[in-house]
BABAGU-671606 format. One record per atom (N, C-alpha, C): residue in one letter; x, y, z. Coordinates in steps of 0.001 Angstrom, whole numbers, plus 500000, padded with zeros to 6 digits. Atoms other than C-alpha are relative to their C-alpha. Layout:
<atoms>
aXYZ;...
</atoms>
This chain:
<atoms>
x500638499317498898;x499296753909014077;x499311498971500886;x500556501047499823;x497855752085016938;x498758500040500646;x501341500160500021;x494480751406017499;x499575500316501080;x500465499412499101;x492699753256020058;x499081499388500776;x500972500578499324;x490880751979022886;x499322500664500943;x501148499487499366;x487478752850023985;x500001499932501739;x499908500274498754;x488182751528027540;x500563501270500669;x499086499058499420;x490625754558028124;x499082501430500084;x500807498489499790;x487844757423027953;x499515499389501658;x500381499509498208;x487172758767031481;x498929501024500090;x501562498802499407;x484106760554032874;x499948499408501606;x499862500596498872;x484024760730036587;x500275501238500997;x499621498584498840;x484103763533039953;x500952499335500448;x498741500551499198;x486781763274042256;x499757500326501076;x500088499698498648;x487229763754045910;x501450500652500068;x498779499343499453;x489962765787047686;x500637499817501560;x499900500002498345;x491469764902051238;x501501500477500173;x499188498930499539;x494101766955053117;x500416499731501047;x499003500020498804;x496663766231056247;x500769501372500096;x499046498910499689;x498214769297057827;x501340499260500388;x498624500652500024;x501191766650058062;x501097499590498942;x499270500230501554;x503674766460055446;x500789499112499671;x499121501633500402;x504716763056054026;x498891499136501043;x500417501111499716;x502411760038054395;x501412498920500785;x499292500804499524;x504336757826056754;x500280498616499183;x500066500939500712;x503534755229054094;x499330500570499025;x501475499781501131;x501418755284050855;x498744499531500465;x500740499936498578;x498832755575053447;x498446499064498280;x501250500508500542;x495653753357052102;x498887500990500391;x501278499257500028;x492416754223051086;x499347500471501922;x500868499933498323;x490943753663054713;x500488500557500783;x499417498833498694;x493524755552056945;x500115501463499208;x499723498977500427;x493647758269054532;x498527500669499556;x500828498892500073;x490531759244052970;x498265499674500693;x500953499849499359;x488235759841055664;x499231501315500391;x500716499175499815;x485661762531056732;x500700501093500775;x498862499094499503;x488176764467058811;x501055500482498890;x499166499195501100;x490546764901055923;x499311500142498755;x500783499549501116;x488077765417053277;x500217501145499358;x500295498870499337;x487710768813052080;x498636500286498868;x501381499478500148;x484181768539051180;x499804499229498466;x500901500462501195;x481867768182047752;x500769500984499279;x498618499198501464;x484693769243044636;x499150499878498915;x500720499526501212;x482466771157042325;x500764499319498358;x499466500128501319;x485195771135039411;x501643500149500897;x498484500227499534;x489308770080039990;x500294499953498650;x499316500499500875;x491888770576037685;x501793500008499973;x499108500133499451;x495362769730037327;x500819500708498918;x499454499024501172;x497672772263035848;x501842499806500137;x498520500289500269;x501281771526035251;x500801501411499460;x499367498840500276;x503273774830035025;x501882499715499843;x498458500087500585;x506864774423032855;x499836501228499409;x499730499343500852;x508583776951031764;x501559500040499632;x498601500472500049;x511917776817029589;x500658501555499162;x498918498881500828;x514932778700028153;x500314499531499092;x499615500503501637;x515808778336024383;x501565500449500487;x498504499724500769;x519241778324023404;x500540500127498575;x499104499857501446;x521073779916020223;x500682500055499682;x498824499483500399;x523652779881018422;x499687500607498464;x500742499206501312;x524269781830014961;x500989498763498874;x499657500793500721;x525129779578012012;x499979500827498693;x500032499168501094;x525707781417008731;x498868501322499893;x500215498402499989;x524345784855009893;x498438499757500748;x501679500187499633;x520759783283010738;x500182499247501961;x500497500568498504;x519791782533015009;x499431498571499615;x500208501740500490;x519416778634015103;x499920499237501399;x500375500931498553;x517703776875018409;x500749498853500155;x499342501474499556;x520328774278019631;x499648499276501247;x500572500946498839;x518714773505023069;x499128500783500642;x501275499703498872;x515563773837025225;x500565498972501199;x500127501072498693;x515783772921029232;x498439500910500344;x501160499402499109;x513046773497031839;x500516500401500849;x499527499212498658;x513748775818034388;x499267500446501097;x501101499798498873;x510679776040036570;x499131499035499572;x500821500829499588;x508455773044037876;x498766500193500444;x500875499799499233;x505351773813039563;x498682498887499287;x501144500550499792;x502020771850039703;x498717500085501152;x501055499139499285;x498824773396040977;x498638498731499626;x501194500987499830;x495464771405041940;x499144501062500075;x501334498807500088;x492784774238040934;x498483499245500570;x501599500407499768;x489295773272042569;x499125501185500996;x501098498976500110;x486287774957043620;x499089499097500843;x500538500754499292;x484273773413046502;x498641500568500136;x501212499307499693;x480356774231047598;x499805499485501264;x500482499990498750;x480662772895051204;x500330500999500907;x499387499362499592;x480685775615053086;x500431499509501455;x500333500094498837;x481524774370056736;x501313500999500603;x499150499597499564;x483992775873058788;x501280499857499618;x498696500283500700;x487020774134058127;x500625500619498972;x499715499173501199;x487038775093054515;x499898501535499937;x499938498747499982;x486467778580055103;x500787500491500840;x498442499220499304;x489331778992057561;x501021499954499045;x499184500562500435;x491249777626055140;x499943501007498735;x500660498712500998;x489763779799052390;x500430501437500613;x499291498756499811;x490527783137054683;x501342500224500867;x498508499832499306;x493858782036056126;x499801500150501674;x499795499748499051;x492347781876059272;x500095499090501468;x500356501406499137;x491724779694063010;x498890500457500248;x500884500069499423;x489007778865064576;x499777499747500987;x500141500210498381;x487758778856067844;x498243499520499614;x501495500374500281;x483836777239068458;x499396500061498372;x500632499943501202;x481818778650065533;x500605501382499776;x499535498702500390;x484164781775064835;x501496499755499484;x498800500626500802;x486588781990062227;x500751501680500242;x499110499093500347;x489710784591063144;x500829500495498674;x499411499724501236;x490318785815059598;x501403500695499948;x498173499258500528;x494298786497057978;x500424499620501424;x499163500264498044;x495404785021062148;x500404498504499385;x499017501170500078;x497087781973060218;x500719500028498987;x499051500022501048;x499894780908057707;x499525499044498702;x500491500968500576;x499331778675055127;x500333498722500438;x500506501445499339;x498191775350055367;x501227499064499262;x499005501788501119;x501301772415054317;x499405499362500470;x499887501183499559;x500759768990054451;x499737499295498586;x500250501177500850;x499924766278052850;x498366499775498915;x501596500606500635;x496809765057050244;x500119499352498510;x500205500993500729;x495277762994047920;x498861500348498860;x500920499236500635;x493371763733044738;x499618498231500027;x500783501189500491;x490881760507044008;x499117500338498630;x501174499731500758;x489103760413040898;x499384498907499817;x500465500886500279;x486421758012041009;x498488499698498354;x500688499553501506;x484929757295037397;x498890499090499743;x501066500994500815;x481815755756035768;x500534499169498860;x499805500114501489;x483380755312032389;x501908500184500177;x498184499791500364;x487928754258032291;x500299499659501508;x499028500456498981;x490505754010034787;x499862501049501375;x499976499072498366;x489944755468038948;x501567500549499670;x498746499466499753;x492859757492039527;x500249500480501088;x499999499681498874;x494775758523042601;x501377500526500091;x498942499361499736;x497084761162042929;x500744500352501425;x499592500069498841;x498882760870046001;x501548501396500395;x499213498657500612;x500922764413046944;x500530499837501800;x499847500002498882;x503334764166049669;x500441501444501400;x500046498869499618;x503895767561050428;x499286501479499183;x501131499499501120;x501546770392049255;x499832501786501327;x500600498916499155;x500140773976050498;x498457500061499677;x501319499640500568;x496233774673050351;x499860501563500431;x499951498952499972;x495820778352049121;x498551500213500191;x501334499472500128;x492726780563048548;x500610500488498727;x499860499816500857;x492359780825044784;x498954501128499198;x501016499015500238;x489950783752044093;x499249500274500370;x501172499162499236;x486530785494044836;x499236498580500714;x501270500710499357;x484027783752047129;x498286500776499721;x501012499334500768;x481179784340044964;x498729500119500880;x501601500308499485;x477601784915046758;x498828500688498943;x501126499941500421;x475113784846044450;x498551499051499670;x501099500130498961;x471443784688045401;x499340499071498909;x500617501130500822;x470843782196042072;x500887498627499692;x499520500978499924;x473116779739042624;x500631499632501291;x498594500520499093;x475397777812045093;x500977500956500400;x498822499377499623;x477878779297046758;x501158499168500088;x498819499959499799;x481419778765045988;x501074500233500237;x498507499549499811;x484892778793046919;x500897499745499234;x498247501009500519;x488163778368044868;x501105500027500834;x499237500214499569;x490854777254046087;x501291498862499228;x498568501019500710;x494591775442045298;x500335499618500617;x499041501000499527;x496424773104046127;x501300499758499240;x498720499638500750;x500236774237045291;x501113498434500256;x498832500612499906;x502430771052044912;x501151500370500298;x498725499309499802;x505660771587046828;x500956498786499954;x499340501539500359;x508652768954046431;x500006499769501374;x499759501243498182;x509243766470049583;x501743500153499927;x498327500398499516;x513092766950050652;x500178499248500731;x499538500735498475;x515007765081053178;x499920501148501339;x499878498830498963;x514144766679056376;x498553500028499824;x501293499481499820;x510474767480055680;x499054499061500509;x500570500518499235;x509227764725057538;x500073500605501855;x500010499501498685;x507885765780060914;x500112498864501198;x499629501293498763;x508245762298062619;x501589499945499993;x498322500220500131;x512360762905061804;x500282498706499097;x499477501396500418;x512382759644059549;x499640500666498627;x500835499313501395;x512316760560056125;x499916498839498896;x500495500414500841;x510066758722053624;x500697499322498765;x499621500426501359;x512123756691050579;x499616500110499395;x500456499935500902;x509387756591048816;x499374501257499535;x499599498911500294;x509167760311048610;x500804500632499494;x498694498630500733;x512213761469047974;x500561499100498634;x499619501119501271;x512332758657045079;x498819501249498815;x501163499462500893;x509025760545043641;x499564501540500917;x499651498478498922;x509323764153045780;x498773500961499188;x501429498848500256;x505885765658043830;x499079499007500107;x500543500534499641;x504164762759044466;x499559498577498985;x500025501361500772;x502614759305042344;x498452500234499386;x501110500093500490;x499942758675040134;x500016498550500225;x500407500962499205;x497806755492040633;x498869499952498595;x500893500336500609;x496105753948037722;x499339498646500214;x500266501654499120;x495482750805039737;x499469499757501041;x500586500052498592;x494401751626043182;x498634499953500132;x501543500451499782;x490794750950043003;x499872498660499450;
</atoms>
């Protein structure tokens, strides 16, 4: 067995930033990418949920059912988080809607694609940086108001794959459609 190392425990928040553009023209660096415009605020709690699901296969072998193969037949990967800034932005985004000045037209938009970036920056192990080149941000349940805590929102962030074609500059990305749900990054800090 091999010997476990203490270095690899992680403790650490993360940040979340968001492009309504889909596909980084590059593996866009820290500095053109996560800035105060694509933020989306102070990320209470993020988590990352990997949704497989497969089909068994049987055959019968002396009268008894006998599993000869498992595939996967559905992909998905969901970014569950839960924000407490409320500003505008996030709450159009939260009721699907636009905005004009300080007024949010609720259910008057589609969902949000583009692009984003999970960061986790840690006290304790390895930063991480999930880089997602195409993505939707949903509304993931109640918008709680209660009068003894914070107010939060949930919300997702539905991983969608990167095809050819889903670049909106017409040039499409290599290094997308090489990795089409996006890259992890145990190095980028």
């Amino acid at each position: 067995m091999a010997t476990i190392s203490t270095g690899n425990y992680t403790i650490g928040g993360c940040h979340l930033y968001f492009s309504s553009t889909v596909a980084f023209t590059t593996v866009a660096s820290k500095t053109a990418f996560e800035t105060t415009a694509h933020s989306l605020g102070n990320i209470v709690v993020a988590e990352i949920a990997p949704d497989i699901s497969y089909i068994d296969h049987y055959i019968s072998v002396n009268g008894r059912r006998v599993k000869d193969k498992t595939v996967n037949n559905l992909e998905a990967i969901n970014i569950s988080f839960t924000f407490d800034e409320l500003n505008q932005s996030n709450i159009s985004k939260f009721l699907m809607g636009t905005s004009t000045a300080s007024v949010i037209n609720v259910l008057n938009n589609t969902l949000d694609e583009g692009c984003a970036r999970l960061v986790v920056e840690t006290a304790i192990g390895n930063d991480i940086v999930y880089t997602i080149p195409k993505c939707a941000v949903k509304p993931d349940g109640n918008w709680s108001m209660n009068a003894e805590s914070w107010h939060e929102i949930p919300m997702r962030i539905e991983v969608l794959k990167y095809t050819a074609g889903d670049t909106a500059v017409g040039t499409d990305n290599t290094t997308w459609l090489a990795a089409p749900y996006g890259k992890v990054d145990l190095t980028a800090r």
